[in-house]
C-alpha positions, -999 to 999 in steps of 0.1 A, spaced: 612 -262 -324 591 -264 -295 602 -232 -284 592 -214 -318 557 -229 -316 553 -217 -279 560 -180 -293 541 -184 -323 508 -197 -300 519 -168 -274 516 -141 -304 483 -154 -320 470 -154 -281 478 -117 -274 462 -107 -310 433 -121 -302 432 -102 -267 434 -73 -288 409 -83 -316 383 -86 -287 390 -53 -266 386 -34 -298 353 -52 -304 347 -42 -271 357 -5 -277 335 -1 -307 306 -18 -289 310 9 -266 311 36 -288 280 26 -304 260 22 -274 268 57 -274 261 70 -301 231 48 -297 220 68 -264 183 75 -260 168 108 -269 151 122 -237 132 146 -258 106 114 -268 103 98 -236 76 106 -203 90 126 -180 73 140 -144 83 173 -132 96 167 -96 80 197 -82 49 204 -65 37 233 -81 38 213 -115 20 187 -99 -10 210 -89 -12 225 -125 -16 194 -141 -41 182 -112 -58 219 -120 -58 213 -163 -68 180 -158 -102 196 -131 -109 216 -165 -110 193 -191 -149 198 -207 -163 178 -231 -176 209 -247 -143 220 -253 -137 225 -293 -100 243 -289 -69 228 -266 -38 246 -258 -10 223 -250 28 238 -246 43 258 -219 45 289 -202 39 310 -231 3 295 -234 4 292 -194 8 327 -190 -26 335 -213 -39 330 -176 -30 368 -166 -53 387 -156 -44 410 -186 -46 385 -211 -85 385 -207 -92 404 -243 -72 376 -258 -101 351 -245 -129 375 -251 -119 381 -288 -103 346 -298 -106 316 -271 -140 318 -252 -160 310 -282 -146 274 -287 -147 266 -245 -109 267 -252 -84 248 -224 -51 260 -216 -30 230 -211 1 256 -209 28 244 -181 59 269 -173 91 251 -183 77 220 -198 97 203 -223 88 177 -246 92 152 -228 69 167 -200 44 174 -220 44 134 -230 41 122 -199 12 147 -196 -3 133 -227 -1 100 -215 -17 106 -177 -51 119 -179 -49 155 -198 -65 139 -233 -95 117 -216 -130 123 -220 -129 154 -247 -127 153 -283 -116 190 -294 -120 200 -330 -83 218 -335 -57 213 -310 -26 243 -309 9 225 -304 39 251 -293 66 231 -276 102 231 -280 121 264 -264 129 249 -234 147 217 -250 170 239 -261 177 265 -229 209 261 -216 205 286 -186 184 263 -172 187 230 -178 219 207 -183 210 191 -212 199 206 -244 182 189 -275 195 185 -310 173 203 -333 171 162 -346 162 155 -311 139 179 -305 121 171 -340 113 140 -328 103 147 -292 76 170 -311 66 142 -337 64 120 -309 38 145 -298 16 151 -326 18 111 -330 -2 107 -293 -26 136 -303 -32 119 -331 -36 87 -316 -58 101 -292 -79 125 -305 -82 109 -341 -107 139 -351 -86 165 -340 -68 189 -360 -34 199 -354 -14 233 -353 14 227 -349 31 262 -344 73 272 -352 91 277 -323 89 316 -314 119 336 -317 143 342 -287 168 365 -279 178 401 -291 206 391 -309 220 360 -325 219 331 -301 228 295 -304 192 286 -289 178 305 -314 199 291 -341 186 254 -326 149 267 -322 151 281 -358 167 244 -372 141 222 -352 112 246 -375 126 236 -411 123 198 -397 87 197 -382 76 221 -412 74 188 -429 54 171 -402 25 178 -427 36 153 -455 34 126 -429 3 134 -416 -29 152 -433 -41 160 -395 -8 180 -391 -10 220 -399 22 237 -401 17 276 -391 47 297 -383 39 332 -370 75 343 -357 74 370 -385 53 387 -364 73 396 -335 101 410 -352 108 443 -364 123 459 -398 155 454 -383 147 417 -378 154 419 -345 129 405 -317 103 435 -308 105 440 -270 75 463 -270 56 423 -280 80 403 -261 100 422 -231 120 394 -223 129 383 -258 107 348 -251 77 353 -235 44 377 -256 31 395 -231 -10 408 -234 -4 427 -266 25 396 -282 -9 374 -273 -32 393 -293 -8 391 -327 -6 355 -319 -43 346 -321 -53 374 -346 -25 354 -365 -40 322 -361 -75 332 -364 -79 323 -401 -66 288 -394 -82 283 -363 -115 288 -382 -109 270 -413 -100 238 -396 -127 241 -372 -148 239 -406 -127 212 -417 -134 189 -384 -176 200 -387 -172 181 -420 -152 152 -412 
């Protein structure tokens, strides 16, 4: 008798060893699943040239300014020396800043947001183009969800917002990459249907995708606009703002009569 109790107590003891190491192994898994989503957090460039452009944007900021650029290198690279038409014809006239950083993610551009480059101006429209880089797997390990990326750009427009409450937001697709079919693309292309909606959660939010533009009849990306199948270069720039100019306008209308 004693001995069948003694087994009985041993088998309920080693079932409940295993009851708690699979607790264990689905606590696990959800932490996993549960990971944080570096696309929405603050995140400084560890390089000394990014630290000199922000230092340089931040020298610039003008409380005259009506228009702000914020994104990456293809707003950084409306600093060419041929891109001056672009300014003469489209930027000059609001005191426009180009808040454009080479290889910025989301998360870059957050921790930008949050350490100086908003203070002291109060812009009428501000141009949002983010996102490519989240999802470049040439150069970075880790690539975003379009989910991911979604919210790294709604976390954003949410500190503009926050910031600049009189500010209007265009918030531009992602631009097209690649000469053929890509899985980037395919990413960039996803993460657009999502913050197309941005709108319907916030008035201030202005949806404007101009990708159409860059492609030809064979809907494949124009290299004659974009030679590198990413980047506009002076002439890709010039479609870009004649494409925004009509928005650009009205909203600066809009923010006169706020």
């Amino acid at each position: 008798m004693y001995k069948f109790l003694q087994t009985i107590l041993i088998a309920l003891f080693c079932l409940g060893c295993m009851t708690e190491e699979k607790e264990s192994n689905v606590e696990k898994i959800a932490s996993i699943e549960k990971k944080e989503n570096t696309a929405t957090m603050a995140v400084m460039r560890d390089a000394d040239w990014w630290k000199e452009r922000h230092q340089s944007i931040l020298s610039k900021l003008d409380t005259n300014a009506e228009l702000i650029l914020v994104g990456n290198s293809i707003f950084q690279t409306l600093d060419k020396e041929d891109r001056e038409e672009v300014w003469e014809n489209y930027l000059d006239k609001y005191h426009a800043i180009n808040m454009g950083i080479s290889g910025d993610r989301t998360e870059n551009v957050i921790w930008r947001l949050k350490n100086g480059l908003l203070e002291n101006i109060n812009p009428k429209v501000a141009i949002l183009l983010i996102g490519t880089n989240n999802t470049d797997g040439n150069h970075f390990l880790q690539i975003s969800t379009s989910e991911e990326l979604a919210e790294g750009i709604w976390e954003i427009c949410s500190i503009l917002h926050e910031k600049l409450p009189n500010t209007q937001i265009i918030l531009m697709g992602i631009l097209p990459y690649g000469y053929k079919p890509n899985h980037r693309d395919n990413i960039n292309k996803a993460t657009n249907e999502l913050i197309a909606k941005f709108p319907a959660k916030n008035p201030a939010i202005h949806y404007v995708n101009i990708g159409s533009v860059y492609y030809d009849k064979d809907d494949k990306v124009r290299q004659d606009l974009m030679p590198d199948y990413l980047h506009p270069n002076a002439q890709g720039h010039l479609i870009m703002f004649e494409a925004l100019e009509q928005d650009i306008a009205k909203l600066m209308l809009k923010s006169n009569s706020l």
